[in-house]
N, C-alpha and C positions, 0 to 999 in steps of 0.2 A: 504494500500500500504506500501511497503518497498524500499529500497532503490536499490531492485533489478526493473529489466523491470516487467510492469503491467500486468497480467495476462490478455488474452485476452478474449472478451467478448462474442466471436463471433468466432468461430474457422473456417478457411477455407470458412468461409463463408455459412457454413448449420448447425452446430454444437450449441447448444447454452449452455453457460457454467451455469450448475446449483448450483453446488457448486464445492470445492479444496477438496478432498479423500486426500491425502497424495502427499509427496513431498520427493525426494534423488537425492541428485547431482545436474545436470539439467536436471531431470525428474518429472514434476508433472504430479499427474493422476486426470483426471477431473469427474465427472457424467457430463452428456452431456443431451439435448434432443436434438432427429432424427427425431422427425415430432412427432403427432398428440399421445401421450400416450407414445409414442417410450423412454427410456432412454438408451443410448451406456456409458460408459466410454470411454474416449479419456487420453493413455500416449503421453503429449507433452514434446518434447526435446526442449531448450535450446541450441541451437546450434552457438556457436560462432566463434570457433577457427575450424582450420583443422584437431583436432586431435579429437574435436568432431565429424566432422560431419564422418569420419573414422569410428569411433565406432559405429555412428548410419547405417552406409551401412553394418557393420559387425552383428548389430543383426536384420538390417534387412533380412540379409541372413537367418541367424540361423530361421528366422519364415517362411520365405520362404520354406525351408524344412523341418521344423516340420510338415507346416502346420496344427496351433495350431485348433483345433473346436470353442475356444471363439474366432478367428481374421476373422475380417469382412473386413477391409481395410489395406494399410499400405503406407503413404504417403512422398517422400522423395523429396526435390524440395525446393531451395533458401527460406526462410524463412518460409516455414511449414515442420517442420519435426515431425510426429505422427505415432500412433497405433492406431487403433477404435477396441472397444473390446466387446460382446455380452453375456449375460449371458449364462450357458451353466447348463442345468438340470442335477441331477445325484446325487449319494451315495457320501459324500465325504471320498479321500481316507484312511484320519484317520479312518473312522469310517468302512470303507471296513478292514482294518489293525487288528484292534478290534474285528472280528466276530471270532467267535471259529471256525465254520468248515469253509475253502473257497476252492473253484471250482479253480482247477487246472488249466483250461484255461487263467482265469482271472489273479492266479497269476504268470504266463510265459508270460500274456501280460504285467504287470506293471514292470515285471522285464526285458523284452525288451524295453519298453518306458525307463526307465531308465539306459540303454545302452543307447540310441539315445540320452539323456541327456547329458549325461558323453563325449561324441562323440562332444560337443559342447560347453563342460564347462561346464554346468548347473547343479545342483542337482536336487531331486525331493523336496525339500524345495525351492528352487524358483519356482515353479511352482504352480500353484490350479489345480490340480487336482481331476477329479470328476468320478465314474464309471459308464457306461451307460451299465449295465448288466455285462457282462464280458469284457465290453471294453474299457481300460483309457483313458478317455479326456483330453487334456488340454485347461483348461477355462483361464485361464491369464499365461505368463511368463514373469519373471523382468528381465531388458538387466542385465547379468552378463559375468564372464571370470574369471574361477576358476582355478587351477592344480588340474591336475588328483587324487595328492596325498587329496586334499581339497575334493573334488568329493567324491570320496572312502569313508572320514570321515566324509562327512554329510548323505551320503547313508546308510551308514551301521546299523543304527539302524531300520531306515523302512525296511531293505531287511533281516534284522532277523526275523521281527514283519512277515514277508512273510509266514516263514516257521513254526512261531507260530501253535497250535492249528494243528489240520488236515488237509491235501488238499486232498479235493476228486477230483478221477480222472475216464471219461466216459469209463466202459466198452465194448469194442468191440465186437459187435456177429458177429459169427463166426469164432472165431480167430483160430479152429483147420482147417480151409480151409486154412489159410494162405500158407501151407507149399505148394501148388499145383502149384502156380505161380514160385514158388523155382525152383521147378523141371523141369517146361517149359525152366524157365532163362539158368538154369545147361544145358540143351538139348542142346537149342539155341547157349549158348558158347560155345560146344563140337565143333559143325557146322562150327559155322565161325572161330574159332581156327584154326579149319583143312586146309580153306579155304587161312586164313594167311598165316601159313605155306608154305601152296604150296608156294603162291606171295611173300615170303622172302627170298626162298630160290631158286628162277625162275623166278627174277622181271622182268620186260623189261627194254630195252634199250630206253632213248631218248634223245634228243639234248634240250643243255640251252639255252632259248631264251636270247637274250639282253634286260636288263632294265633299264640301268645308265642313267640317265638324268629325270625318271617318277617319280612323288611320289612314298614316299613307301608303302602306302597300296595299290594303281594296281598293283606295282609291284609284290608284295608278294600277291595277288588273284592271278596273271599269272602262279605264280609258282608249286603255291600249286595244282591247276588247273590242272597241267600239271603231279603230283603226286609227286613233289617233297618238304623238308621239308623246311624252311626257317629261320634265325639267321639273329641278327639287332646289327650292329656296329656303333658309333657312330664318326665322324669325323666335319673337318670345311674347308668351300671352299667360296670365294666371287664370283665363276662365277655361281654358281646355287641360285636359292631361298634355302631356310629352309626346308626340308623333303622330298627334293631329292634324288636318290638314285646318289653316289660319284663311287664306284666303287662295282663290284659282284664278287664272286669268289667260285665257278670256274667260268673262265673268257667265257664270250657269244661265243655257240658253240660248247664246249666241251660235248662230250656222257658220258653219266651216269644212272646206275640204277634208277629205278622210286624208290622213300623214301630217296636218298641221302639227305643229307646238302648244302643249298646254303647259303653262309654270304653276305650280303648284307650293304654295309655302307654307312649309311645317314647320310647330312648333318645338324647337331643339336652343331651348335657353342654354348657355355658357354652363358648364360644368363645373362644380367646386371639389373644393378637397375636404375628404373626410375628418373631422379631429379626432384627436387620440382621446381616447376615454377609458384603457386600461388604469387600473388601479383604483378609477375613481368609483363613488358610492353609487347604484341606480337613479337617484332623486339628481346627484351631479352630471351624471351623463345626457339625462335627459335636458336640465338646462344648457347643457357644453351644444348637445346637438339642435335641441333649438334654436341658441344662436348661429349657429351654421346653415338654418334652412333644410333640416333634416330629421325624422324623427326615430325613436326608438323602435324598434322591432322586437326580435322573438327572442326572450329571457331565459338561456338555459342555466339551470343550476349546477354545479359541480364540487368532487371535494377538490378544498386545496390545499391540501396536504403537499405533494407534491411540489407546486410553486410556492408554496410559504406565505400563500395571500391570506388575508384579513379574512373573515366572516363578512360578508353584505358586501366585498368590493370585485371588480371587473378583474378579470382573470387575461382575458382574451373580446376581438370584438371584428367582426365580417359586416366589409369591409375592413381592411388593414387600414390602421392611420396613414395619410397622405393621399391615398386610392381617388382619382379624379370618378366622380358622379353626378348624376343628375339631382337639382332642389328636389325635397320632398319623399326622398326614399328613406329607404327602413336601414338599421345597422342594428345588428344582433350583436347579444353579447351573451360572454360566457359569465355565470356569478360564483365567488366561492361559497361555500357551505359553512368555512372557515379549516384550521388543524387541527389534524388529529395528534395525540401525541406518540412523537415517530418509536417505533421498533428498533433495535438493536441487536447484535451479538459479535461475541469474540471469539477467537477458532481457538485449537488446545493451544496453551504457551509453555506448553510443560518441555523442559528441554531450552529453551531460548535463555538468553544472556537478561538479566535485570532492564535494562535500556533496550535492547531489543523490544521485551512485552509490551515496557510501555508506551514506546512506538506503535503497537497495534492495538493498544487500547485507548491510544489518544486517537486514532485515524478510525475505530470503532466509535467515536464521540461519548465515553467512558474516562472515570478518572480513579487511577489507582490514590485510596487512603491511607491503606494498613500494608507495612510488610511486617511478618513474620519469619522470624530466622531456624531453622531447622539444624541442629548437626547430621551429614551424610558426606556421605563418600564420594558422592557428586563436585564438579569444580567448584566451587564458593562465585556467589552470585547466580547461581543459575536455577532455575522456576522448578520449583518441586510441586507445586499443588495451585489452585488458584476457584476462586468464587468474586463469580457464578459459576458452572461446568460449563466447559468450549458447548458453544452452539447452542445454548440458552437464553430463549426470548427473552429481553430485557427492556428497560427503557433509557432513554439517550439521557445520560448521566448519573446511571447508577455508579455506584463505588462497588470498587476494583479491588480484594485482597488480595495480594500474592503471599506463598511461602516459599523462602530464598535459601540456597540451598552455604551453609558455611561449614568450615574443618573440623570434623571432631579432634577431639583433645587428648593426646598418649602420651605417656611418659616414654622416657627412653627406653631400647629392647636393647641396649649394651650398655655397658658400662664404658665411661670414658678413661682411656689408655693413662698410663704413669706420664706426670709429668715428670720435665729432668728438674734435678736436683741443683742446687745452688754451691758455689765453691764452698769448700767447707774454711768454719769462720776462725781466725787467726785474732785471740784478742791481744790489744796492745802491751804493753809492758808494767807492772802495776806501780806505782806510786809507791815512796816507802811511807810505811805505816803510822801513823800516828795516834797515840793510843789518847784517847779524849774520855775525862772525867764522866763515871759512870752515871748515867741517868734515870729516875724510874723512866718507863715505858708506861704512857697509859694508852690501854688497845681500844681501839678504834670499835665504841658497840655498835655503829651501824657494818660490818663490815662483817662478815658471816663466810667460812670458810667454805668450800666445796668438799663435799665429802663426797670419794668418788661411788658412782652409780648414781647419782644426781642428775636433775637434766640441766643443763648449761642455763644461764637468763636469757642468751639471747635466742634460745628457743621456747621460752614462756609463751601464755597465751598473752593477747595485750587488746588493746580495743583502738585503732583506727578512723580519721572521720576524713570526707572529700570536701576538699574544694576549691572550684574551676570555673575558671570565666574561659567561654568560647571565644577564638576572636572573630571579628566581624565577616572576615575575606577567608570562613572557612572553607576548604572547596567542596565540589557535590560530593554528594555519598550518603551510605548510610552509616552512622559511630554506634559503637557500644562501649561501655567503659565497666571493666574487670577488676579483680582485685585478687594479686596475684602471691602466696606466699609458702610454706612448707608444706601445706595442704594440697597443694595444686590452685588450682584458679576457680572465682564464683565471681559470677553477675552482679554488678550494683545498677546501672544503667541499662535499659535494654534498650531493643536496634530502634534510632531515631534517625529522622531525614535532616539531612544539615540544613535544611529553609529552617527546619523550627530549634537551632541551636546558634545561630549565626548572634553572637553579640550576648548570649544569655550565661548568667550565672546559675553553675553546677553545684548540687553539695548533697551530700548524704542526709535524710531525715533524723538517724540515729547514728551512736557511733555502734561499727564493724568491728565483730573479734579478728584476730587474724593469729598466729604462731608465727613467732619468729620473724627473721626481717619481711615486711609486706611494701609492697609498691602496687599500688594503680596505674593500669595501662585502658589508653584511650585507642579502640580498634578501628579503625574505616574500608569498609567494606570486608573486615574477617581480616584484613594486616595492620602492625602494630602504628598508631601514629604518632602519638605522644605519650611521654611515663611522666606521673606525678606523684611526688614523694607525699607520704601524710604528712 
């Protein structure tokens, strides 16, 4: 995981993700399995903002009319927006490009597929294309939105490699018949030339119906109907709908040759642009769009879990913001229901390194509170146990216990080897003697001999107390602090995170027995960091 959203496991619910192929912008392309042997690729978008999901309706178009041969599905809908894409057999067209002689058919097809390209942004480099004989397929195309002039320059080297080598082209039998359908056509035009004539220069007479008030395409079927020609002027009226006819002229009634001219003016007022009205409340939308000369349409409801919208605000809205339309039309919109509160879960972290887990329980959106330190045989810091259990429903921001795994504690299994010995000691030469006036001796009562079989004092029991100021620039980790003396070692402190020791003063609640000389040792992460004498 990264610190973007987690790639899903489970797409849509039938898809199951096999592994990540590539990744651009917010589009990853997945391998997929589709059932039983089955593999698809799935391009998932990443859809966050309005101006993605824009783009994604725009090359959902663009596949819509290519109608690519590798596209099996194409799914657009609050929080799945995909491609499911099939593998697609054939020559590929580098290597169609390559052959010295090619069939003419084939290349008039790749050089019209890459018009319909161009016609869409796309070059024939976004694309995989493959030839099924003489016919270019496209097996994948990547959302793109290129100029014409970019177009042009990524084309131009495939649409030379075209004309490379030779194009054989099928010859026609019987092409010296051709000329016989000529001479029918020639007849045939003679015929009704003549026929014209007459009627142009002898038309009839008839009267213009009325059609101001009908749409303009009855109107202009009545006319034409009737043998006369028809012209579209454009005007703006608020007592008709849109594609009304305004006024006709010549005015209904008037006699006229059959072919004449009628102009005809519909009403097609000036076009506005839609306003954006995601986010906003329905009562805002509706004033946003009445200002615009537009009104409300059809209110679908939806969760918005997914986008993280409010309860009562616009999600989404058809027309897109900006979309030029006619005054007086409808714009639907999507509304949230409001959030749910999201699901989680963390995979096993048993085995992983301390900062590894909570790398995935931070990218899980989970916050580890509690470590617990374990003695095992395991390497020190590393996840013996953990709650919740891997892959238990949770809610995004539950707390995270780990148990971390630290060295058990053994004495030595040898004894340590003979030290060497010291030169042996040469005392000086003694003083002569002087014999000094006898004195009593008074013995010393605090002073108590050692009788042997005694235990020495500096192996007595004694009582020990801490205390330690952390300093402020401690660095991360987890400390414990021990108390270490002829008994072996015991806990005074257990495992703390250095955020909550940074600057604070340490001390024992009570004072500690201990035998013999004892030292406090401060541990970070299971090795030793600092020793503090009592």
């Amino acid at each position: 995981m990264t610190g973007q959203a987690a790639p899903p496991q489970i797409i849509d619910g039938k898809y199951n993700v096999l592994r990540e192929l590539s990744r651009a912008g917010n589009m990853t392309l997945f391998e997929v399995g589709a059932g039983a042997g089955v593999t698809r690729q799935v391009a998932w978008f990443d859809v966050t903002t309005p101006a993605e999901r824009q783009a994604f309706h725009a090359y959902r178009t663009v596949l819509r009319t290519l109608a690519p041969a590798g596209l099996t599905d194409v799914v657009a809908r609050p929080g799945a927006f995909y491609a499911v894409w099939q593998p697609v057999t054939g020559t590929p067209l580098a290597e169609f490009l390559s052959q010295p002689v090619k069939q003419g058919e084939a290349v008039d097809a790749v050089r019209g597929l890459a018009d319909r390209l161009a016609a869409h942004g796309s070059a024939l480099d976004d694309a995989e294309i493959v030839m099924d004989g003489q016919t270019p397929l496209i097996a994948y195309l990547r959302p793109t939105s290129r100029t014409p002039e970019e177009v042009a320059a990524l084309n131009a080297p495939h649409l030379a490699a075209l004309t490379g080598g030779r194009v054989k082209r099928p010859r026609q039998p019987g092409a010296w018949l051709t000329f016989v359908p000529g001479l029918l056509f020639l007849g045939g035009a003679a015929y009704y030339g003549a026929q014209a004539a007459q009627i142009y220069l002898n038309p009839p007479i008839r009267e213009v119906m009325k059609v101001t008030g009908q749409d303009a395409q009855t109107a202009a079927r009545k006319l034409t109907q009737a043998g006369f020609r028809v012209e579209y002027a454009e005007g703006q009226t608020s007592t008709l709908e849109i594609g009304q006819i305004m006024r006709q002229d010549p005015p209904p009634g008037t006699s006229l040759p059959v072919g004449r001219l009628v102009s005809l003016t519909v009403n097609n007022p000036p076009s506005i642009a839609v306003p954006r009205v995601e986010e906003l409340t329905v009562d805002r939308a509706k004033a946003t769009l009445k200002d615009g000369a537009l009104v409300l349409g059809k209110v679908v409801k939806v969760d918005g879990t997914l986008t993280n919208t409010a309860e009562g605000h616009i999600i989404a809205q058809l027309p897109q913001p900006g979309a030029q339309t006619q005054p007086g039309q409808p714009v639907q919109v999507m509304v949230s229901t409001g959030v749910r509160g999201k699901d989680t879960f963390i995979v096993n972290l048993t085995g992983l390194t301390a900062e590894q887990a909570r790398e995935q329980i931070r990218a899980a959106g989970l916050v580890v509170t509690k470590w617990t330190e374990q003695p095992s045989d395991e390497p020190e810091n590393t996840v013996l146990a953990q709650t919740p259990a891997p892959y238990e429903r949770v809610k995004v921001g539950t707390p995270v216990t780990l148990t971390i795994a630290v060295a058990r504690y053994s004495p030595p299994t040898e004894p340590a080897g003979s030290l060497p010995l010291p030169p042996p000691y040469v005392p000086p030469a003694p003083p002569e003697p002087v014999t000094p006036d006898p004195a009593p001796v008074d013995p010393d009562p605090t002073t108590t001999p050692t009788e042997p079989g005694t235990t020495p004092p500096d192996a007595q029991t004694q009582t020990v107390s801490f205390n330690y100021v952390f300093p402020s620039d401690l660095p991360d980790g987890t400390y414990r602090v021990v108390v270490r003396d002829l008994d072996g070692e015991r806990e005074v402190l257990s495992a703390t995170d250095a955020a909550q020791l940074r600057g604070a003063s340490a001390s024992s609640d009570q004072a500690i027995p201990a035998r013999g000389n004892a030292v406090f040792v401060i541990l970070r992460d299971g090795a030793d960091y600092a020793t503090v004498n009592p």
